[in-house]
N, C-alpha and C positions, 0 to 999 in steps of 0.2 A: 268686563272683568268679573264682573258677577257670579257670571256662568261658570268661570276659572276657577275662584278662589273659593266659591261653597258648591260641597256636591251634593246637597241634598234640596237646594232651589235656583231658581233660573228667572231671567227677567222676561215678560211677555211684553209683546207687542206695545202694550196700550202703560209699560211703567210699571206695573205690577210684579209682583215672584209668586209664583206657583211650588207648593211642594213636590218635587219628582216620584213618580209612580212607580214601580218596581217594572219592569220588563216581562213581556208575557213567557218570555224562554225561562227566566228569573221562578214564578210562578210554576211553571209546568215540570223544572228541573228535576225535585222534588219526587213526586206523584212518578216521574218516569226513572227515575233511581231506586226507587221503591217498588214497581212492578217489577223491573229488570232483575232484585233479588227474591220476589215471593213467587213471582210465571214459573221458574223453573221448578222450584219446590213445589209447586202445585202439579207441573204435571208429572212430577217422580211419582208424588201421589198418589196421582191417576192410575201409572203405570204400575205403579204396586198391587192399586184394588185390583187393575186387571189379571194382573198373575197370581192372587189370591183368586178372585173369581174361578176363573180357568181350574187352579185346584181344586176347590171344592166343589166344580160340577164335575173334573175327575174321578178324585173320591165317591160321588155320588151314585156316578152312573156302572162305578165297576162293584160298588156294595147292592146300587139295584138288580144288575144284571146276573150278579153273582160270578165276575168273571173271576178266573181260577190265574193265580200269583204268574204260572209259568207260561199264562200269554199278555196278561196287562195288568201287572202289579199296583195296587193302590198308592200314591202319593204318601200315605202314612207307613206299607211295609216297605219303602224306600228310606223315608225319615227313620225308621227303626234299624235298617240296616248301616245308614250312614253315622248313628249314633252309636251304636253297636263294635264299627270296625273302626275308629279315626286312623286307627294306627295304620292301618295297611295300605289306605286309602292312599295316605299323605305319603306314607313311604312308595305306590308305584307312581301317584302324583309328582316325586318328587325326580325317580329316575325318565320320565315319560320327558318333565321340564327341560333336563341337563340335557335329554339327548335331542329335543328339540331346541336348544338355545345354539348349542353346539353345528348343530345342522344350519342352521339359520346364521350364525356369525362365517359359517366356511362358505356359504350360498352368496352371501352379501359381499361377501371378498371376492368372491369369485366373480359375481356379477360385476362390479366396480371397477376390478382390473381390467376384466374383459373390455370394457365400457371407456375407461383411460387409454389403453391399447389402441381401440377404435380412433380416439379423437385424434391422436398425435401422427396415426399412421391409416387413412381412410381407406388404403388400398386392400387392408384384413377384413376390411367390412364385412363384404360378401361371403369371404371362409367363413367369418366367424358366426356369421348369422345365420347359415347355412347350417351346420351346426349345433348352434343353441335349435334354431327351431328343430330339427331333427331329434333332439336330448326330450325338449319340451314334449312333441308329439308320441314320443314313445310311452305310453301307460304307465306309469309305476307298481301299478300291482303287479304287471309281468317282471321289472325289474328286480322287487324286492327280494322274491323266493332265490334268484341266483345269485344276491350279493348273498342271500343268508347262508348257501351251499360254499362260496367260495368263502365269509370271513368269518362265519359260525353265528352263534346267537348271542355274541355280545354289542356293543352298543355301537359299532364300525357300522353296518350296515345302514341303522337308523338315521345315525348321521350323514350319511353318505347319502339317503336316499330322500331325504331332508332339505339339504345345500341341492340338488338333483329337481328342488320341487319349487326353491325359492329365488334360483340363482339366476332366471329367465326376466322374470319383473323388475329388479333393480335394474338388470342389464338396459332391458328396453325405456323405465325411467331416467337412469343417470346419462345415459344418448341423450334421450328428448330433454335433459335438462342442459345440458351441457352446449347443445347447440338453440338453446332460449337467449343464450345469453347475449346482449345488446350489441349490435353489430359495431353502433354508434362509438361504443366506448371501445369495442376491441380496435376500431379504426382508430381510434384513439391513440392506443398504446403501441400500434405500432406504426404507429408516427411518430412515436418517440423512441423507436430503435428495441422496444420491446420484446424481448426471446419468448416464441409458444410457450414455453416454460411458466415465464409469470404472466402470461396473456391465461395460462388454466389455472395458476393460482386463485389470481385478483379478480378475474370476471369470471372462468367459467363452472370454475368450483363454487363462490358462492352462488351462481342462479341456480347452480345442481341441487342445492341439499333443500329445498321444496321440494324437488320431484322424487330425491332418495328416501322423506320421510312418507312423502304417499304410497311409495311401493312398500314400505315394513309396515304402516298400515297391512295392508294389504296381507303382506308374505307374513308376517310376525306370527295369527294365528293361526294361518296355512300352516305353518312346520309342525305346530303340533299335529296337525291333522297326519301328516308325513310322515313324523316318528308313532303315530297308534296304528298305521297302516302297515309299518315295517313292524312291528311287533306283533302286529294280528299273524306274519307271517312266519313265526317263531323267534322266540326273546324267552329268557331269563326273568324276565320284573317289567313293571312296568304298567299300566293305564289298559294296551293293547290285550297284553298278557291274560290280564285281569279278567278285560271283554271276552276274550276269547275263550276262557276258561267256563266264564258265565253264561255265556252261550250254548257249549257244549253240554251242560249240566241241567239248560233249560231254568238257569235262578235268575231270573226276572231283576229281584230289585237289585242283587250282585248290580248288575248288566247297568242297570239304571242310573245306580248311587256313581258307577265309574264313570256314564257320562255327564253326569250333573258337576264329579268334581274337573272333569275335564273341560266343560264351559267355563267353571269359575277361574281355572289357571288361562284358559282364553282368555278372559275376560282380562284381567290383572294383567297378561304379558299387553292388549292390546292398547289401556289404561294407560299402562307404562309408555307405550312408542309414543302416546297421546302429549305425556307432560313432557318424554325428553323433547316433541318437538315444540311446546309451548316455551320452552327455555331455549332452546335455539334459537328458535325460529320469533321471536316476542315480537321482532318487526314488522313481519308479517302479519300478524292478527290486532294490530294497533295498540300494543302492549305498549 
């Protein structure tokens, strides 16, 4: 009863009680709760000296060499230009986003349906893959210039050629998810008289949305790459525009500042697919 009724001694062998020790996991808990928050911090760190590094041997090597703005712009008449323009930045930053979210949400539709189509009716398979891949393989820098002829320079073709860049990936995820799902349990369900219907609700839609969050991974900062492509090929506004503008002019940091803010809207939309899947998906990562 000893050992029951107090938790902090125990009777030994020989009659005696011993104070109980703390457990070595008890011990290490600690020490490894505490690394798990300061490792990462440390190597954000890291990774920060590195990309300061990196600049300032940039800087260095085009103030030694003397290279001239309109073939490798210094790091600092880049900063000068992006402090210089916020406004214009953000404004083609901002039509480049809508018309890559846009392309991206009709791609993901598109893929998705295609992908449900496929499950329900296996015999469209081969049309329809037939198809996609044929869509896939075709370049899009050849496609862009004739949606631009046919829909003009507004934001139709970006989108178009956007959903056209995205809509392959989901496709081929949301299949390979959709047929992960646990044979076990589908055998299951239709043992109990269960309609394909809630056989894709209940099993096969949830084993999907793992493999739909790794393809927008994926596709999410592809589109933008998709709407600066269609706008390199004539547009209004825009990120592409911008580029192309700076190019023809030969202004370096222009050229530069447009792709710097075009990684950071990367960056942000890829961030974003990151948490919406960490709130989905919380089961998955042992949340």
């Amino acid at each position: 009863m000893s050992n029951i009724s107090s938790g902090r001694s125990r009777t030994t062998p020989a009659g005696g009680s011993v104070r109980d020790r703390p457990r070595p996991s008890q011990k290490s808990s600690a020490p490894s709760a505490l690394s798990a928050v300061i490792l990462p911090r440390r190597g954000n760190g890291i990774g920060l000296l590195i990309i300061l590094a990196a600049l300032l041997l940039w800087e260095a090597a085009v103030r030694v060499t003397g290279t001239p703005d309109y073939l490798i712009p210094a790091p600092s008449a880049v900063l000068l230009y992006l402090a210089g323009n916020p406004v214009g930045l953000l404004q083609a930053g901002g039509v480049t986003l809508l018309e890559a979210l846009a392309g991206l949400c009709l791609g993901t539709a598109i893929g998705l349906a295609l992908a449900v189509l496929i499950n329900f009716w296996e015999r469209l398979e081969q049309g329809v893959m037939s198809l996609a891949i044929l869509i896939k393989s075709t370049p899009i820098i050849a496609i862009a210039p004739i949606l631009t002829i046919w829909l003009g320079f507004g934001a139709g073709p970006k989108v178009i050629v956007t959903a056209l860049l995205t809509f392959f990936p989901v496709l081929i995820n949301a299949l390979s998810g959709f047929r992960a799902a646990d044979r076990a349990i589908i055998d299951w369900m239709r043992s109990l008289d269960a309609t394909p219907r809630e056989i894709f609700v209940h099993v096969r839609w949830p084993a999907a949305r793992a493999y739909l969050f790794a393809a927008l991974r994926v596709v999410a900062p592809l589109s933008l790459i998709g709407a600066v492509v269609a706008e390199w090929m004539g547009a209004s506004g825009g990120l592409g525009r911008m580029m192309w503008l700076a190019y023809t002019n030969l202004n370096m940091p222009s050229l530069f500042a447009a792709v710097f803010v075009l990684t950071m809207i990367s960056t942000a939309v890829y961030q974003a697919v990151v948490t919406l899947e960490r709130r989905f998906l919380f089961w998955g990562r042992g949340g």
